[in-house]
NUDREN-869640 format. One record per atom (N, C-alpha, C): residue in one letter; atom name; x, y, z. Coordinates in Angstrom, 2 decimals, decimal comma. Atoms other than C-alpha are relative to their C-alpha. Last residue first. Layout:
BEGIN
{A CA {X Y Z}}
...
This chain:
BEGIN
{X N {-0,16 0,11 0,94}}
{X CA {98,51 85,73 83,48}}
{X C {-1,25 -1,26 -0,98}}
{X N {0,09 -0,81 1,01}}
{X CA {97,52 86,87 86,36}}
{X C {0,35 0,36 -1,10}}
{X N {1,50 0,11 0,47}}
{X CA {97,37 83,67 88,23}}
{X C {-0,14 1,49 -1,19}}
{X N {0,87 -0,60 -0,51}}
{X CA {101,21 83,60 87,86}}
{X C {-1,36 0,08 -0,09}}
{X N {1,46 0,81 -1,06}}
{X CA {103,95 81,65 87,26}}
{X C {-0,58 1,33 0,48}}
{X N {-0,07 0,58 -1,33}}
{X CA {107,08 83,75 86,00}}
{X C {-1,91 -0,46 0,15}}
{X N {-0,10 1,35 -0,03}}
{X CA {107,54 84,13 82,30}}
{X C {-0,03 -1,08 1,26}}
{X N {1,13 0,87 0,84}}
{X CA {105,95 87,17 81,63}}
{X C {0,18 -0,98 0,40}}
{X N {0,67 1,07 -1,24}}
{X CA {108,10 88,61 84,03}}
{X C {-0,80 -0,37 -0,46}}
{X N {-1,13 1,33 -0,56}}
{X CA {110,08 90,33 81,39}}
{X C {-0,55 -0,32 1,02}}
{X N {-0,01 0,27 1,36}}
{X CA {106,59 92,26 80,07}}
{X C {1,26 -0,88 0,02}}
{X N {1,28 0,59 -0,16}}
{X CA {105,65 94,00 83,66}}
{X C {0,41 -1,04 -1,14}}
{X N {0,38 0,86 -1,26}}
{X CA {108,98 95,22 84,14}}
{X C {-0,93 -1,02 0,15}}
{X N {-1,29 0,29 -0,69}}
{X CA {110,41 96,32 81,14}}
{X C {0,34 -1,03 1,10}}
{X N {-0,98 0,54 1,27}}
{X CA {107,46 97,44 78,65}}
{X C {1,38 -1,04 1,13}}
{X N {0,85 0,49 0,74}}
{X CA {104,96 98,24 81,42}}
{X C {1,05 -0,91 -0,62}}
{X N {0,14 0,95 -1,23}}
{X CA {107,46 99,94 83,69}}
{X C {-0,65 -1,36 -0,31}}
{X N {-1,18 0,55 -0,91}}
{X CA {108,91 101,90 81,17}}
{X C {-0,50 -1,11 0,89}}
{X N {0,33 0,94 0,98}}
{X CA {104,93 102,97 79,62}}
{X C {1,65 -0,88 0,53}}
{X N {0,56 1,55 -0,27}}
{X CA {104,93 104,17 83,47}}
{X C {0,04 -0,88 -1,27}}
{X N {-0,10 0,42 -1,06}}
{X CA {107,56 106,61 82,94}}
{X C {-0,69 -1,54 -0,13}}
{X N {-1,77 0,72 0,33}}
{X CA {107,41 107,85 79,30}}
{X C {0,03 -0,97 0,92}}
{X N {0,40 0,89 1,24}}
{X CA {103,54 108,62 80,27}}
{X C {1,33 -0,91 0,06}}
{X N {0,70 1,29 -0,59}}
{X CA {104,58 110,38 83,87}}
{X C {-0,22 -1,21 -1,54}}
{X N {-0,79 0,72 -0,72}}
{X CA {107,55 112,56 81,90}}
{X C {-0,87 -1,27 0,24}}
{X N {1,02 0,76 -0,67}}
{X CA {104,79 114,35 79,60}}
{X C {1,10 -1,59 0,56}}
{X N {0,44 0,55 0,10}}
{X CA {107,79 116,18 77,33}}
{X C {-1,22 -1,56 0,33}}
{X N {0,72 0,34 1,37}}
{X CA {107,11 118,93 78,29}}
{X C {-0,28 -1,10 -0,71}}
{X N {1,50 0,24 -0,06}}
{X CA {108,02 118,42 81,96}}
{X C {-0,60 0,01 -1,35}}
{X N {0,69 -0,98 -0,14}}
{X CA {111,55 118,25 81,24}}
{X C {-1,25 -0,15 -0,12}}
{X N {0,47 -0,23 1,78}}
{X CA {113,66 115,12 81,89}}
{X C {-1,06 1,32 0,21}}
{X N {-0,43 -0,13 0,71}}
{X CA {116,15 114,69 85,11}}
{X C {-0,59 0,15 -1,79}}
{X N {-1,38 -1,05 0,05}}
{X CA {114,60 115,40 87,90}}
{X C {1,01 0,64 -1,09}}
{X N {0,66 -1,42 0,19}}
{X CA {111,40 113,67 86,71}}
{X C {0,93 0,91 0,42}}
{X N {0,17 0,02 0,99}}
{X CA {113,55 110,44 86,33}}
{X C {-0,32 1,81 -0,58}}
{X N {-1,35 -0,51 0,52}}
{X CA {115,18 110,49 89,75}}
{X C {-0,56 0,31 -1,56}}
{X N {-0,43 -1,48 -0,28}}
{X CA {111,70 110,89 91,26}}
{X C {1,15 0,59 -0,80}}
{X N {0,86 -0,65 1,12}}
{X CA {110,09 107,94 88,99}}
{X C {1,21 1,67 0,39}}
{X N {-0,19 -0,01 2,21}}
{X CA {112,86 105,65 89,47}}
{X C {-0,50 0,78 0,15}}
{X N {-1,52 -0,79 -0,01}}
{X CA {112,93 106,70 93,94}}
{X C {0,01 0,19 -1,30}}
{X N {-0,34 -1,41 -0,39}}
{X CA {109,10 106,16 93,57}}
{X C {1,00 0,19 -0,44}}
{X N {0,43 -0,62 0,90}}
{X CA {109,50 102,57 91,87}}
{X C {-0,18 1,58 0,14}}
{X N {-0,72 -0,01 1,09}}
{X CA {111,67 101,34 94,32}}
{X C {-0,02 0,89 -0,57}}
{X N {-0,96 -0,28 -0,16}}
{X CA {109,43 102,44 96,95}}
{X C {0,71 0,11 -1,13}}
{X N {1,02 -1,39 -0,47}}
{X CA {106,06 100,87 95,99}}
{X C {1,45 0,89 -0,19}}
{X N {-0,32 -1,40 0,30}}
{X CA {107,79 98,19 94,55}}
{X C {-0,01 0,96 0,18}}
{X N {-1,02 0,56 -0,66}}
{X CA {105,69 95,19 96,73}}
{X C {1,37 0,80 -0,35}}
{X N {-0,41 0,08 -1,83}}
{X CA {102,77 97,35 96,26}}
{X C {1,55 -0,20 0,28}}
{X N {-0,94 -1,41 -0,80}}
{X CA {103,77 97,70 92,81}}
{X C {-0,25 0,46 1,18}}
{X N {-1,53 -0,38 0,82}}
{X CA {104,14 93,86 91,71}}
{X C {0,42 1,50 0,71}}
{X N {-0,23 -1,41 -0,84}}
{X CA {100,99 93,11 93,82}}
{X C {1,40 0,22 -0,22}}
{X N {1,28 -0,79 0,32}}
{X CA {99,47 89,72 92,29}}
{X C {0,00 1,56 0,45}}
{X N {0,99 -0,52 -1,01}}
{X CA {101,06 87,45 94,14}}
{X C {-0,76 1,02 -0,43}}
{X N {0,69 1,01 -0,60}}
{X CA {103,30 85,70 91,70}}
{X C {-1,23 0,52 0,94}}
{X N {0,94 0,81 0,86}}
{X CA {104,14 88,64 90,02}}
{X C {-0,96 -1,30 0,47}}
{X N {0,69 -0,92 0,45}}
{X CA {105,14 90,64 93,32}}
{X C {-0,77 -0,50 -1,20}}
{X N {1,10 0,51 -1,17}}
{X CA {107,06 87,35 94,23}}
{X C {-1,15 1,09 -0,39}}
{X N {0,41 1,38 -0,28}}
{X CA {109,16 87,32 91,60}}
{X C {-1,01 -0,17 0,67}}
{X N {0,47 -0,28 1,78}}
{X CA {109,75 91,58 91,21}}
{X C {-1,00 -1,44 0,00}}
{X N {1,36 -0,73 -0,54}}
{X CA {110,27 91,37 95,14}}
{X C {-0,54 -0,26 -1,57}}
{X N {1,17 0,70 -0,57}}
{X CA {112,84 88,26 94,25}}
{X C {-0,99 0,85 0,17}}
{X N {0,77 1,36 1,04}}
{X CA {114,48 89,87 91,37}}
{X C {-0,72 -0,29 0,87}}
{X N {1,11 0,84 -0,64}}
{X CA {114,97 93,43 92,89}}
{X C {-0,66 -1,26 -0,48}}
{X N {-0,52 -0,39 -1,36}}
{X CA {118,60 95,13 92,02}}
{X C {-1,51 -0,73 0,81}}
{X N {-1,40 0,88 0,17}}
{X CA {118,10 93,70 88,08}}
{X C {0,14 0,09 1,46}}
{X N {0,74 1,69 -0,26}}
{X CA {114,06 94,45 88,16}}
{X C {1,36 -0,37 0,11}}
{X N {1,11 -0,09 -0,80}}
{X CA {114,91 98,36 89,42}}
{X C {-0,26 -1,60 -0,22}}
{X N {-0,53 0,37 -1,29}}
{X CA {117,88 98,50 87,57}}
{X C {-0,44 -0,30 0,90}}
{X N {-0,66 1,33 -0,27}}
{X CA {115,93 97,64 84,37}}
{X C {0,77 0,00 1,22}}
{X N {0,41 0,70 -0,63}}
{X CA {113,53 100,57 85,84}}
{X C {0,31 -1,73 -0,79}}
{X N {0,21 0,27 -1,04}}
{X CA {115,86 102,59 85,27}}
{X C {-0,62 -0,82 0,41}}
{X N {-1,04 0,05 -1,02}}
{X CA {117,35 102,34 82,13}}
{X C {-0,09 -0,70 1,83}}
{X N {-0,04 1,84 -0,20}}
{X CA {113,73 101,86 80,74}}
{X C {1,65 -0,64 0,81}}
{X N {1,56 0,50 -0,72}}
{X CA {113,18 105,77 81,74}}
{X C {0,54 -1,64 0,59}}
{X N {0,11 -0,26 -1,26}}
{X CA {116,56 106,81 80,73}}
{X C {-0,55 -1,11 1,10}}
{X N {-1,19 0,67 0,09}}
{X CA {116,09 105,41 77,12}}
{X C {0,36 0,23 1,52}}
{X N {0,38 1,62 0,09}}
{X CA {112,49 106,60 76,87}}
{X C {1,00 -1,00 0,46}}
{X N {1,02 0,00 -0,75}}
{X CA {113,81 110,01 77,97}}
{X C {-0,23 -1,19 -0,07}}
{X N {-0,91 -0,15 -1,42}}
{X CA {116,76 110,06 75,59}}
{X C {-0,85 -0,23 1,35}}
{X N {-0,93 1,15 0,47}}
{X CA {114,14 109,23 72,56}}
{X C {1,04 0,10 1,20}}
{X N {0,81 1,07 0,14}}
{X CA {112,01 111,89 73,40}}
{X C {1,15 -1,28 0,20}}
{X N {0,06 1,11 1,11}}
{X CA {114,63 114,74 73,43}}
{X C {-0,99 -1,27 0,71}}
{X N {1,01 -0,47 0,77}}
{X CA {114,03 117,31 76,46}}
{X C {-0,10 -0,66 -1,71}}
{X N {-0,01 0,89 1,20}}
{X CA {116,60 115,70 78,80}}
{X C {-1,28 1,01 -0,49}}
{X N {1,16 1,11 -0,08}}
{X CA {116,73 118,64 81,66}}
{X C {0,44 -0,34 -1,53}}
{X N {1,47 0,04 0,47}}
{X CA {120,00 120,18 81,86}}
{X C {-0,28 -1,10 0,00}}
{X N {0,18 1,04 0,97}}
{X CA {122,50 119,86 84,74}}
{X C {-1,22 0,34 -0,87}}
């Protein structure tokens, strides 16, 4: 299989995943906001996303960035709306 090496396919991947990641984990996602430990309570999840990710895009273009800005944008940013002191 080639590696993704387009930007734009990468970003698209990325946020792929870690919408399956808040669609296959609402309550850890829920409770992880509420408590203040989103990627403790992810820890896992979020590994398996990153591993399958970096399998599939080429190191040039700086995979980890793409990655966590995904997690930011997707994860962290649709749970805006849950109760939390950290907001």
């Amino acid at each position: 299989m080639n590696l993704i090496d387009n930007p734009e396919q990468a970003k698209r991947l990325a946020r792929a995943i870690i919408s399956d990641v808040a669609i296959y984990n609402k309550e850890k996602v829920e409770s992880g906001i509420k408590n203040d430990d989103i990627f403790e309570t992810l820890q896992e999840q979020l590994e398996e996303g990153r591993q399958h990710f970096f399998s599939r895009v080429s190191s040039d273009l700086k995979p980890e960035q793409i990655f966590d800005l995904a997690v930011v944008d997707v994860l962290i940013k649709r749970a805006g709306k849950i109760e939390s002191s950290i907001w």
